[in-house]
N, C-alpha and C positions, 0 to 999 in steps of 0.2 A: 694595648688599649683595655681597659679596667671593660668589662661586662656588665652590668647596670642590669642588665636584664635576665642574667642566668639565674640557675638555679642556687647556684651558691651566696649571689649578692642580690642588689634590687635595682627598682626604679627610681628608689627615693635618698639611699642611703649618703650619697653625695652633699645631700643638702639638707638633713639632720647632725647639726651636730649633736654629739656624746655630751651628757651632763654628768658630773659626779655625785652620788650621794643618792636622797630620794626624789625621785622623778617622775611625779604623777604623769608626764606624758608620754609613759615608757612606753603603754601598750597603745598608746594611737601611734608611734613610732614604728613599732611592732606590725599592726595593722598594717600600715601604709607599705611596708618594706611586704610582708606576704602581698598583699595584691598585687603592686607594682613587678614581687617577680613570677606572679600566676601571671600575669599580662605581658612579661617577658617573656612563658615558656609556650604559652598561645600565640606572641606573633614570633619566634621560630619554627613551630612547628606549623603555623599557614602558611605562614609566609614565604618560610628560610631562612639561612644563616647570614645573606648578601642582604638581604631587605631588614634583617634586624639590625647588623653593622651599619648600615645608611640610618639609621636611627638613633642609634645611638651615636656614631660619630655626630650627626645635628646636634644630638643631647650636650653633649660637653663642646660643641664649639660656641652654643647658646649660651649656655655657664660662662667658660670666660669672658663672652664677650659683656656681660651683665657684672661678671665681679672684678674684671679690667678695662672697662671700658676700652678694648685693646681694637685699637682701628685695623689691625692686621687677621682679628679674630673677625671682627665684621666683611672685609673682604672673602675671607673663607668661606666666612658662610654665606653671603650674598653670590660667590660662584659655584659651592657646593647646591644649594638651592635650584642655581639655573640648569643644572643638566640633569634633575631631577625628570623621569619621567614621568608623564599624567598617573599613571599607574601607581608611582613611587611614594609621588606628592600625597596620593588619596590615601598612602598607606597610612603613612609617616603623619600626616591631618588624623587620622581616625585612631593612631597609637597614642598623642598627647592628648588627643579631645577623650579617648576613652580612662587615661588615669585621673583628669581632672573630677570623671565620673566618679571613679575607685575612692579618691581622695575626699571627696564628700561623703559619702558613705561611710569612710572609716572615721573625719571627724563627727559626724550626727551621733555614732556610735560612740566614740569618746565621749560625745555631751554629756548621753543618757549616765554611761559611765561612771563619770563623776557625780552625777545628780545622784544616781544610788547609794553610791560610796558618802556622801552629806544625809542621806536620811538613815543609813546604818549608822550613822555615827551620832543619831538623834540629832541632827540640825536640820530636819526638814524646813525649817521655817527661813528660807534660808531669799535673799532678796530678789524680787519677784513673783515671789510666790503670794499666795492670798492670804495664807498662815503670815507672811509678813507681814504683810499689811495691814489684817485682822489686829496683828501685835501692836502694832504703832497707833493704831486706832483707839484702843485698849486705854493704853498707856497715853491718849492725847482725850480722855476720859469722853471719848464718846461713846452713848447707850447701846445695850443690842437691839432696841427699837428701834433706833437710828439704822441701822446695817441692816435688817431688814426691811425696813424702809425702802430702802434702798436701793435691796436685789427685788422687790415687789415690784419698782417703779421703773428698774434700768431697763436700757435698750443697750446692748452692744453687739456687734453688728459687722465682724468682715465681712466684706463684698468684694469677690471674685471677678476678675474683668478679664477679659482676651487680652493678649500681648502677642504683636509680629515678632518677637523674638525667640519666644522660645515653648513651642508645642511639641512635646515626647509622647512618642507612641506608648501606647498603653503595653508593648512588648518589652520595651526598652524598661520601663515602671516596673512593671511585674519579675522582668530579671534584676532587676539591681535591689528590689525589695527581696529578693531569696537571697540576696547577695549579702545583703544587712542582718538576714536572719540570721544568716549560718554565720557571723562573725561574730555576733551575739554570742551563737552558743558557744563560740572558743572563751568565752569567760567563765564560763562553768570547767570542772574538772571533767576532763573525759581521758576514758582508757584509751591503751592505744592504738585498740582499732575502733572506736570512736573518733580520734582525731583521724584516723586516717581516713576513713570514711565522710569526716566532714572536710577533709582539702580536696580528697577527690569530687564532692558533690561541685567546693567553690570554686574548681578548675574546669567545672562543666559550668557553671553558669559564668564565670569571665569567658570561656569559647564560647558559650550563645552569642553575649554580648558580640562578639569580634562576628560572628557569623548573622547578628541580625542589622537591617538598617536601622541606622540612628535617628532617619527623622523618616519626613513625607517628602514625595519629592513630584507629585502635584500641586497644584494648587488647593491653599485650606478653605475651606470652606465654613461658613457659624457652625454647621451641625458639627464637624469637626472639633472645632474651639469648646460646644457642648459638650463633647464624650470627655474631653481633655481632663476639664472642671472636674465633671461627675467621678471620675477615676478616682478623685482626690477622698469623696463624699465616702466610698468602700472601703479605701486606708485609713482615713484618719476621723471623720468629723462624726459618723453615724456612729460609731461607740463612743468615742473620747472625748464627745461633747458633753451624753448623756455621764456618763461616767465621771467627766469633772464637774457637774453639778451635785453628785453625790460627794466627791471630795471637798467643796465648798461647804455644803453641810455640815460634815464631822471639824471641818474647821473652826467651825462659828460655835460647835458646840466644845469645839475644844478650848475655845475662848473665852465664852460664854454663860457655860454650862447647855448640860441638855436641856431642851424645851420642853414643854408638856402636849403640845402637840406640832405638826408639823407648819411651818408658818410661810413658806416659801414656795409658791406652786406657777407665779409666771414665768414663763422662760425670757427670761435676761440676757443672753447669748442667743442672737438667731443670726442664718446665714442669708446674704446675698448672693445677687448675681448681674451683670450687665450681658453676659454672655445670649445673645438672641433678641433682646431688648434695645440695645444700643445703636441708635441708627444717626447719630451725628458722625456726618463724612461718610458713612458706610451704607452702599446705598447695596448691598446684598440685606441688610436685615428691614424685615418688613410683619405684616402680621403675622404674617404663615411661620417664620423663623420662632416669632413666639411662640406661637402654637406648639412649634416643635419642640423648644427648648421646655415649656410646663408637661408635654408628655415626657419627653426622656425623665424628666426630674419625676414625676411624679411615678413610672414606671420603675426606677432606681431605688424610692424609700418603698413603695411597697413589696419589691423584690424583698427589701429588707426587715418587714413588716411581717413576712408570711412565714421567712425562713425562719423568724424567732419562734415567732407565735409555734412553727414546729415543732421547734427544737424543746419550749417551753412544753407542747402535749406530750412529749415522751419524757420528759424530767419531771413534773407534777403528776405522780402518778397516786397521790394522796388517793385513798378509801375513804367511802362514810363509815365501813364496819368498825375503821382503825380511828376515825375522829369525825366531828363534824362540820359541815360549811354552815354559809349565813344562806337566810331564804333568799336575797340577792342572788349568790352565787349556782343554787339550787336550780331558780327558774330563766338565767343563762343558760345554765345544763340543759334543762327541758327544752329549751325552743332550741338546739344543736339539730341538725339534720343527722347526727349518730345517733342509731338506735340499735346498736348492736348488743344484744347480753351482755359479752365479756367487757364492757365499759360499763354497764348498768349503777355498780356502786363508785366508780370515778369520776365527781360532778367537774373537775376541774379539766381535765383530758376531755372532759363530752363537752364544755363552756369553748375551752379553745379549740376544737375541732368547726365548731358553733362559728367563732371568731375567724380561723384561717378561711370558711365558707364566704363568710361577706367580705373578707378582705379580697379575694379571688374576684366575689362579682365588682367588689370596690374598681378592683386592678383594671378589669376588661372595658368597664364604664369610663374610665380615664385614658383610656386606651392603650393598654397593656395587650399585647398581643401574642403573649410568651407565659404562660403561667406552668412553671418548669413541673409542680406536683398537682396532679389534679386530685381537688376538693371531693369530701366523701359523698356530698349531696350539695343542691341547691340553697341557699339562703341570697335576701335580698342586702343591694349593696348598703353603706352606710352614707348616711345623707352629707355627713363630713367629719373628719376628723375629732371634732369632739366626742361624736357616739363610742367612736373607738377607743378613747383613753377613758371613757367610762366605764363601756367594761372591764379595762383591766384594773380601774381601779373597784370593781366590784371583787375582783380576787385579790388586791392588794388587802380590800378592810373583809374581808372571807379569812386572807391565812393568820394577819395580826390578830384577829377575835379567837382562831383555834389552835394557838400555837406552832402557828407556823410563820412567822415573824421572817425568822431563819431562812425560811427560803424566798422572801422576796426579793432579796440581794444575791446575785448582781441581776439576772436576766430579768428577771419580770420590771424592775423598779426601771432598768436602762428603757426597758420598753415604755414603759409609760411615760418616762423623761423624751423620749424620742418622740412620742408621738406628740407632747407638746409642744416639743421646739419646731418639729421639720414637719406637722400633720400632713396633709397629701401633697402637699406641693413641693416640700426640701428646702426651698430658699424664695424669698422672697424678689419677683423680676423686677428691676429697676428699668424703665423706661426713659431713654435721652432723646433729645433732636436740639438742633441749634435753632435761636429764634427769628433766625432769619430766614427759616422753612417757614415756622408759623405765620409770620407778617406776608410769603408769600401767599399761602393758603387763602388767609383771612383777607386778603385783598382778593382773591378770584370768587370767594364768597359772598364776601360784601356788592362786588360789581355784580355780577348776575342775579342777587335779589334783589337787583336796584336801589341798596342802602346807601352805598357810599361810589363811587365811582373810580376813584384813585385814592385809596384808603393809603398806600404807603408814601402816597406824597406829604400826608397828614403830619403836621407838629406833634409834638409830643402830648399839649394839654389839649389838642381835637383829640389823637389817637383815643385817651383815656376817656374821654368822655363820651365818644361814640361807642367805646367797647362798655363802659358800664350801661349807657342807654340799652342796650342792647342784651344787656345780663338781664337789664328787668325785664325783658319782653317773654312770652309765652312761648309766642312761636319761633320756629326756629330758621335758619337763614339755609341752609343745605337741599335739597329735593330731590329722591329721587330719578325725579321725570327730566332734571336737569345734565348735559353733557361738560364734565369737569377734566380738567387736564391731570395726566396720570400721575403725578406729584400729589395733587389734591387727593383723589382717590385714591391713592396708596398710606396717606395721612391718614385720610377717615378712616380707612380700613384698618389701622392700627390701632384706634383707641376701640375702633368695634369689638376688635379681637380681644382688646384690653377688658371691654364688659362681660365679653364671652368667658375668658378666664376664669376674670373673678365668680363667677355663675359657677362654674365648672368645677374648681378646684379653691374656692375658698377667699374671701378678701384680702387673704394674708399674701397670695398667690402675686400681684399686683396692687403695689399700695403707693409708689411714688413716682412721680414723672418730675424731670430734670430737665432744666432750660441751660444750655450751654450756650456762651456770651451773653450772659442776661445785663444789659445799658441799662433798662430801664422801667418803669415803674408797670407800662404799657406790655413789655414780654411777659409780664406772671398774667398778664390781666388778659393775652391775646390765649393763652393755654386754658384758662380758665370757660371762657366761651368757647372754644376747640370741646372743652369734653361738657358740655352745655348741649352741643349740637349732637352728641352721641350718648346721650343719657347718663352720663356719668357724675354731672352735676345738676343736682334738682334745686333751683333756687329758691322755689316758694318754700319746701323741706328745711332750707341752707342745708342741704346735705351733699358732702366731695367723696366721690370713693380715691380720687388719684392726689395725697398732698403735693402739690405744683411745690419745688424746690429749686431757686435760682443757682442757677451755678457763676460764681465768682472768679474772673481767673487771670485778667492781665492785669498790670499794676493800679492802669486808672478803672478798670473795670474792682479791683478790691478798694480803691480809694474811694470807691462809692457806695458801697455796698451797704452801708448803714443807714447813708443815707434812702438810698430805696425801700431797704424794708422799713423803715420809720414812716415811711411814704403811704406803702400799698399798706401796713396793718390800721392806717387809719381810716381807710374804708369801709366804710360800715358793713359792706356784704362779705370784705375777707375777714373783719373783724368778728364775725358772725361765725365765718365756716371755721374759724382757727379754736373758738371757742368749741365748736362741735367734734374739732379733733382732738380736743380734752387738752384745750391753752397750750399746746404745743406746734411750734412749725420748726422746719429745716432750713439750714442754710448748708451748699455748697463752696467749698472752697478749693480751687483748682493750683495746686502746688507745679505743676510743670509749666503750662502757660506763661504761669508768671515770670517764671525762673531764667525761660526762651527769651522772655520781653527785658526783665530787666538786672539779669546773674543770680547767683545764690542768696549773696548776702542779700539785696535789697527784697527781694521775694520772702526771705526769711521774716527779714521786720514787718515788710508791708502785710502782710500775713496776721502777722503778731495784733499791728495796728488794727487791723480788721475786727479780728476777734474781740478786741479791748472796746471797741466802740459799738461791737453787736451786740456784745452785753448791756452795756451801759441803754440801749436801743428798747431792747426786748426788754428787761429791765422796768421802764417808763411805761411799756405798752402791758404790764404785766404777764407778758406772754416767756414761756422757757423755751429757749431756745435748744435744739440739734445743731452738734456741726458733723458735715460729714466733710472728713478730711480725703480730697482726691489725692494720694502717696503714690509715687510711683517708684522703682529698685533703685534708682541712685540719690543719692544724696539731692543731688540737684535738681530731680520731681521728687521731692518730699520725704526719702527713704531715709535708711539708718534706721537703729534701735525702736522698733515702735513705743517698749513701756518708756525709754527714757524722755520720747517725743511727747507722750500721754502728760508725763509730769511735767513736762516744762511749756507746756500749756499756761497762758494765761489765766488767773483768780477767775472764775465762775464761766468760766468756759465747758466745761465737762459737767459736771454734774449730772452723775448717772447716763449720758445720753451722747454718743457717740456712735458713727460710723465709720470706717474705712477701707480703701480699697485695698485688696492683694493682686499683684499682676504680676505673671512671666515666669522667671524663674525664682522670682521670690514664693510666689507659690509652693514650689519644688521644694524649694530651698524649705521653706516652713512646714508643709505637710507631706512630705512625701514619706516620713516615715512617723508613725502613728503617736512613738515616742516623744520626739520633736515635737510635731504637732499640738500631743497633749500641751507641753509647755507653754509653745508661745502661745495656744489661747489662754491656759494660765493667768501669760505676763499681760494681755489685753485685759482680765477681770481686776488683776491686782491694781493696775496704774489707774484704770477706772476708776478704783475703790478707794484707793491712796488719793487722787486729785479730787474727785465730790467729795469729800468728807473728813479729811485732816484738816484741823483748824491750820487758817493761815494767820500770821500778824497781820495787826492793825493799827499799830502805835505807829506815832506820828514821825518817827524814827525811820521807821522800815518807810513810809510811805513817802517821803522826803527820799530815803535813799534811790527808791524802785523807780521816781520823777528822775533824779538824776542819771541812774541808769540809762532812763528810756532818750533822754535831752542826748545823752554822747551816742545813741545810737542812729537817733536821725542825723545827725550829723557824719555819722561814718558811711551811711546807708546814702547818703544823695555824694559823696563822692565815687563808692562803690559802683553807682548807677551811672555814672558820668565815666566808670573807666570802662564799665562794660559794655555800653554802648559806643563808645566812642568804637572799641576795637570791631564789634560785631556788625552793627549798621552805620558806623561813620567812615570807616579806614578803607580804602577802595582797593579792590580787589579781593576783597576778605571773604566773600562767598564763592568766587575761584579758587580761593589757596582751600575753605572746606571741601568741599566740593569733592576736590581732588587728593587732600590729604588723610580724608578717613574714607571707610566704605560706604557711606551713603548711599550712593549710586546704586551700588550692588545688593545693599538691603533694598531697596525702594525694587530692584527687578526682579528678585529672587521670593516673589512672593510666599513672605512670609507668614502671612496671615492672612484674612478674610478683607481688611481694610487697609485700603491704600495711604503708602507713607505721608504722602502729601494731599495737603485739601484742596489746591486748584492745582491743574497742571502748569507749574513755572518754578524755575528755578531761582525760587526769593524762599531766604531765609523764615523771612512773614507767614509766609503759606505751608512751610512745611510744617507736619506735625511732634508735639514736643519729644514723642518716646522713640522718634527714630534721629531727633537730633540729638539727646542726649545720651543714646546707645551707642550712635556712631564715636563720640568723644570717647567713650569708654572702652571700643573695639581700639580702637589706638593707641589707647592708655595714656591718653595725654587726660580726658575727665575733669577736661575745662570748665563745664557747669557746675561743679561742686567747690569752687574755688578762686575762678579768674576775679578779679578787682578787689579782693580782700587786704592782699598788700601795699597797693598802693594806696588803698581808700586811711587806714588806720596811720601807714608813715605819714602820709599829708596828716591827717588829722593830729597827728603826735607832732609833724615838725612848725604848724601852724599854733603849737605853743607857746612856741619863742621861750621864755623863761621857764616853764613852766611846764617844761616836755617831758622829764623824769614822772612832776606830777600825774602828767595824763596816762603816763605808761604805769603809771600805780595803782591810776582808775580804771583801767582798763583789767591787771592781772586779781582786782577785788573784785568786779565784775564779773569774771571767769571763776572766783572762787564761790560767791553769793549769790550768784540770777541762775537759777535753772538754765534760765531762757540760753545766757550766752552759752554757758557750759558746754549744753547738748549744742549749741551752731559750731563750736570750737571741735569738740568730740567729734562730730560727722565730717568736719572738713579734715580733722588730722587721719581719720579715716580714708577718705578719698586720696590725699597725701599720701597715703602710705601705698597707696595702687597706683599713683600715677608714675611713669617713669619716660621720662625725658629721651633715654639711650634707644628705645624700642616708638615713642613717637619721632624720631630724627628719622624713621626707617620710611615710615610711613609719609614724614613732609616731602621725602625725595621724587613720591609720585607728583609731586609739584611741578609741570615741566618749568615754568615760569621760575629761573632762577634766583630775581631780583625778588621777584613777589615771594617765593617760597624763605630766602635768607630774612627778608626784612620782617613777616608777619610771623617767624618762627622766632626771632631773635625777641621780639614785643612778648611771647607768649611766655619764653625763657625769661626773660630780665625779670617777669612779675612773677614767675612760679619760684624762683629764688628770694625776692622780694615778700612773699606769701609766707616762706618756709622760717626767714628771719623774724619775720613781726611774729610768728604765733610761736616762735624760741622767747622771745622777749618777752610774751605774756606770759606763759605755762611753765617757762624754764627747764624743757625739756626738749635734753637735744635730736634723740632720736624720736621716730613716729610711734605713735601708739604706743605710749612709757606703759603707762594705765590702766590698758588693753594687753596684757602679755597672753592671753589666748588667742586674741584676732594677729598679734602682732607673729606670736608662731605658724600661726594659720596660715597665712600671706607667705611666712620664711619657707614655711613647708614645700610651696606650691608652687613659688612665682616660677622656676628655671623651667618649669614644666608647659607654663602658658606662654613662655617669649620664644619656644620652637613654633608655636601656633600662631605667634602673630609675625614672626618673620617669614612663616611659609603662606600665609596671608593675604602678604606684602605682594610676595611674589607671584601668587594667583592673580591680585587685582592686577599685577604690572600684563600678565598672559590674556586675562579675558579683555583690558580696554585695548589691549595691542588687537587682539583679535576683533574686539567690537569698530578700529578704526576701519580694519579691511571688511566689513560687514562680514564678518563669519561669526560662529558662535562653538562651540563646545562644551557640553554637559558635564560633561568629568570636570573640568575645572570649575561653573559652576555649584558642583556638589563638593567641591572642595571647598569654595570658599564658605558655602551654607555650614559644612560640618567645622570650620574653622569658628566662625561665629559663634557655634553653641558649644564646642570646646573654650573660648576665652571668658562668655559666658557664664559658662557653669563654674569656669575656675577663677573667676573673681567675684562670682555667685550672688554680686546687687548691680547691675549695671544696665538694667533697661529698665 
């Protein structure tokens, strides 16, 4: 038996092949093969020689059975499996979920790799980048006016959200980033006791890894899903935010020429967050969660405020004797609580010593409880964020006047880019509830001040007109002196907290509130009275601190969508507040909702539709519109490529003004190493810059064509809708055969997060929520959301040609070469395709006891996933997956043999625990099998929740 995991071969080598010639993915090859056998020589030496051999035998009985589909290979290992013992299973789960680990680590480090290797070679401008961008811009003769403009006026905006899938211990983080470092360094030349000394470091941190847990194995809690976030904030976002708005600069002047002065000072790039805010379905978050969530965050940037501001008094050790400061700079000095001699002639070390003072009281004021160096003397705190990027920029026009230019790059300028983007608070708290909270509220409100009595009996045109009567009033409908139900009081007390915030830590602190299922014109209107009664809305002023932002998200709830906002801006009170929020509002768009209601494809167009008509909307109202795109990891809520997603945006949708969410392990996946990170915010500013601002055509040509494009899309899009539902909510038994044929069940018990899988307790597909219905599709690797009715929707449409079938199939492969739009929906689904695999979902339908139900609803799923594979050969002309893609497509080759031990041993957990949950017993070991199996399939197919 070949050894896979010794010292002499690997974990991976099996399933690399040899290339001849030059081979840019030699050293991620490399990579992958040391880890794999550091991970080999750690679980012999924990484990043993017997528990390694049970390992690797799995390893190669999984292989064949994947590249023989060999029914004799599946027997193997469905009886090698079953006399695993609990002990065995959890090894053998935690040996494949730990390379999937390895194996991301060594491709992020390929990324960077190549990225290097393109700007040594002076291609930094390379696509993606903003330098790109910039170029094409250039060359589509737009002014640098224009692009300043631009960056003046943008908003762009990831927004970080909790995900039940996948939360890593900040242990598990912190060893796999030394793990990244030191693999880093093997690209540099080192002696060789250098190298030896850096495999011995990497063989100590793969045995931490193997000797630490991989996850929580309580229950999580929001403050939990808090720390998670923040962790991210340390690696990646608090330098390399500030730091790529200095690389945006040199680009624009590289483009451009230099400026005569600096013209670009709003921050453009700010971060979100739903984490502690978010309390649709999740009835743990409440005021108090907020509360907690702006102290952490706000404790987190000042942590990081103080250690600069240090690090900067010991590096600014400028003299007056040796040069001079401005009088600015001087009586900074002066008012420092240092008054020691030996600083006397150092105004800049005695200003910051000045600075880390009030930052200390800042910290404690906000409730910092930890100020790790204590401050030389007293000083008072700062009233907000702005005072503090004044001072630093009183030393910034201090060292430019006396030649010291030179040292405002990199620390001091980071700092003062930080302190604009993240000021005290880090990220701005998005606030959600469904509005069918608010209508209960405002019904217990209205009845106890004798206003209305059955308010939620109300039609829609009483609703509206009772709540704007009621906008005009002074007084207000709440009291006190009044006993309200603890729903209600748990409301108010959230938007209280919301003013307290804002007080506390700044407006930027809390600035949006989100209506999840927003029908109708009456849910903006019922939120708007809500912070009316809590001082957050002053109507005589027309002043809103919270922009109320509808969230859009099943089909007929986006099929209305333009119409309501055409609705509510024509109210003269919101037309008022929207003016005050300087002619801009937000619209939500909910990408998984829709996707759950009515499959990929139609969610995709209906989407599209939406945006097309919110334009045209705002537009007429003269108002700019926001979209904040709700994206979730898979394809099928919203995921894929974000910059490709940015471009294939609809004409005047973007413009400068975008948000979107990151959740779970796309988080990970994107920040977890600072490098990465840098980029894909990067590719967020570039695709922003490339959609507001490359001219698009307008001849009559294009416009004729883009009409016909969109004519064969609703047509493909309402057969698509008719096959998808027909299988999901028409075909009986089909919430039995899910049920039972992915882990659902087992995610929904294994609390995974903070918020329960499902919104009511019942087993209807309706109720459940989207990111645990389209994770369980993705744990099985069938990832039915990113594709089911695509094939039959487009063959009916093609063979509904009659003569004329060739032609449609011609329309459709120009389509594919000419609409952004289809490209990227083609791109994501040949994506998804290339992860789904039939041989390891047949494993998973066998949990079906129902054998009629399990043949019949498997064979429907088969017939169109083949169905699926031909129509998009037909279009694209390519046979295999991801032609296009020959990075993602090796990525996938790299990996796969390594995730299908993970999901056959899976399989075989779920078959132990529902055998054990009939006899009412239970077992944790198998439980924490299946939890670590999940974030092993997870990580190594690294978009799936």
């Amino acid at each position: 038996m070949a050894n896979q995991f010794s010292a002499t071969d690997d974990f991976q080598a099996e399933n690399i092949p040899e290339q001849t010639g030059a081979d840019k993915d030699a050293p991620l090859k490399e990579d992958i093969r040391l880890l794999g056998r550091l991970l080999g020589d750690v679980l012999r030496d924990q484990e043993g020689e017997e528990v390694f051999a049970v390992v690797e035998t799995i390893r190669q009985t999984a292989v064949r059975f994947r590249r023989e589909d060999d029914t004799a290979a599946a027997n193997e290992l469905d009886g090698m499996l079953k006399i695993l013992t609990r002990e065995q299973t959890i090894t053998v789960v935690r040996a494949f979920s730990y390379f999937s680990h390895l194996a991301n680590i060594a491709e992020d480090q390929h990324h960077i790799r190549r990225r290097r290797a393109h700007q040594l070679a002076g291609s930094d401008a390379q696509k993606g980048s903003v330098s790109y961008a910039l170029a094409k811009l250039k060359d589509a003769g737009v002014e640098r006016d224009t692009v300043e403009t631009f960056f003046q006026d943008a908003l762009i905006a990831p927004v970080l959200t909790a995900h039940p899938t996948e939360v890593q211990r900040k242990s598990i983080l912190d060893a796999e980033h030394d793990i990244a470092r030191l693999l880093a360094q093997r690209d540099q030349p080192l002696t060789p006791k250098e190298d030896a000394a850096n495999l011995h470091l990497l063989r100590a941190r793969v045995a931490t890894l193997w000797q630490t847990r991989m996850l929580r194995y309580t229950k999580l809690t929001v403050a939990d899903e808090i720390e998670n976030a923040l962790s991210y904030y340390r690696i990646t976002f608090l330098r390399e935010l500030p730091g790529l708005y200095d690389d945006i600069e040199g680009d624009i002047a590289s483009h451009y020429g230099e400026a005569d002065t600096r013209t670009i000072d709003a921050p453009y790039v700010q971060m979100g967050s739903w984490i502690g805010g978010d309390r649709d379905g999740n009835p743990n978050v409440n005021g108090g969660t907020m509360q907690h969530a702006l102290t952490r965050q706000a404790t987190t940037i000042l942590d990081f405020y103080l250690e600069e501001a240090h690090t900067l008094g010991a590096e600014l050790s400028l003299s007056t004797l040796m040069i001079g400061c401005s009088p600015a700079l001087q009586a900074l000095a002066d008012q420092s609580p240092d008054t020691s001699d030996h600083r006397a002639d150092e105004p800049y070390r005695r200003a910051l010593i000045g600075v880390y003072a009030r930052l200390a009281s800042t910290a404690r004021a906000l409730g910092a409880t930890n100020i790790l160096r204590k401050e030389v003397g007293h000083a008072e705190p700062y009233a907000n964020a702005a005072e503090f990027s004044a001072d630093l920029q009183v030393m910034v026009e201090s060292l430019e006047a006396h030649h010291g230019a030179v040292l405002v790059r990199p620390r001091l300028s980071t700092l003062k880019r930080a302190a604009d983007i993240f000021g005290f608070h880090l990220a701005s708290l998005d606030m959600r509830q469904s509005s069918d909270v608010h209508e209960r509220v405002l019904s217990e409100l209205f009845a106890k001040a004798g206003a209305e009595a059955d308010y939620s009996a109300l039609d829609e045109d009483a609703k509206v007109a009772l709540l704007l009567a009621e906008l005009s009033q002074a007084r207000l409908l709440s009291s006190p002196y009044i006993a309200y139900s603890d729903e209600t009081q748990s409301e108010l007390g959230v938007l209280r907290a919301a003013r307290e915030i804002r007080s506390r830590y700044g407006a930027r602190a809390i600035r949006n509130y989100i209506i999840s299922h927003t029908e109708t014109v009456s849910d903006l209107l019922e939120v708007l009275l809500l912070q009316k009664e809590m001082g957050l809305l002053r109507v005589t002023e027309q002043e809103l601190d919270l922009m109320v932002i509808p969230l859009f998200e099943t089909i007929p709830d986006l099929q209305r969508a333009a119409g309501i906002m055409e609705a509510v801006m024509a109210i003269p009170l919101v037309k008022a507040l929207i003016a005050k929020q300087g002619q801009i509002q937000e619209v939500m768009l909910g990408y998984s909702d829709s996707n759950k209601d009515g499959g990929f494809l139609t969610s995709t167009w209906e989407l599209y539709k939406a945006e097309t008509h919110l334009v045209t909307v705002f537009a007429n109202a003269g108002v700019k519109l926001r979209l904040f795109h709700g994206r979730g990891g898979t394809v099928g809520r919203g995921g894929g490529p974000s910059y490709e997603a940015i471009l294939a945006q609809p004409h005047g949708t973007v413009n400068g003004q975008i948000r979107l969410t990151e959740q779970g392990e796309i988080i990970a996946s994107k920040f977890s190493n600072k490098d990465i990170g840098r980029r894909n915010l990067e590719l967020l500013v570039a695709a922003t810059l490339e959609a507001s601002l490359l001219p698009q055509p307008a001849d009559a040509a294009h416009v004729a064509q883009l009409q016909q494009f969109e004519t064969v899309m609703a047509e493909i899009s309402d057969r698509a809708y008719k096959a998808y539902r027909n299988l999901v909510y028409e075909t009986p038994g089909f919430t039995d055969y899910f049920f039972s044929a992915t882990p659902i069940a087992e995610i929904a018990e294994l609390n995974l997060g903070s918020r329960p899988a499902s919104r009511k307790s019942t087993k209807r597909i309706e109720d459940l929520r989207a990111i645990p219905w389209g994770f369980s599709w993705g744990q099985c690797r069938l990832l039915l959301p990113g594709w089911y009715g695509f094939g039959s929707a487009i063959g009916a449409w093609v063979a509904d040609g009659g003569a004329e079938q060739e032609q449609r199939l011609v329309q459709l492969q120009v389509m594919a070469r000419e609409w952004p739009f289809f490209a990227t929906l083609l791109s994501n689904m040949d994506m998804v395709l290339a992860k789904t695999d039939l041989a390891i979902a047949s494993r998973y339908a066998e949990l079906v006891a129902d054998k009629e139900l399990r043949d019949r609803i498997f064979r429907r799923i088969t017939e169109e996933h083949a169905n699926t594979l031909t129509i998009l050969q037909r279009i694209t002309g390519a046979e295999e997956r991801l032609i296009n893609n020959p990075l993602l497509a090796r990525s996938i080759q790299n990996r796969i043999a390594y995730i299908d031990p993970l999901n056959h041993l899976q399989v075989e957990l779920i078959k132990r625990h529902r055998a054990l949950t009939t006899e009412a017993k239970t077992d944790e070991r198998v439980h924490r099998g299946i939890h670590l199996s999940i974030n092993g399939v997870a990580a190594g197919l690294r978009n799936t929740g």
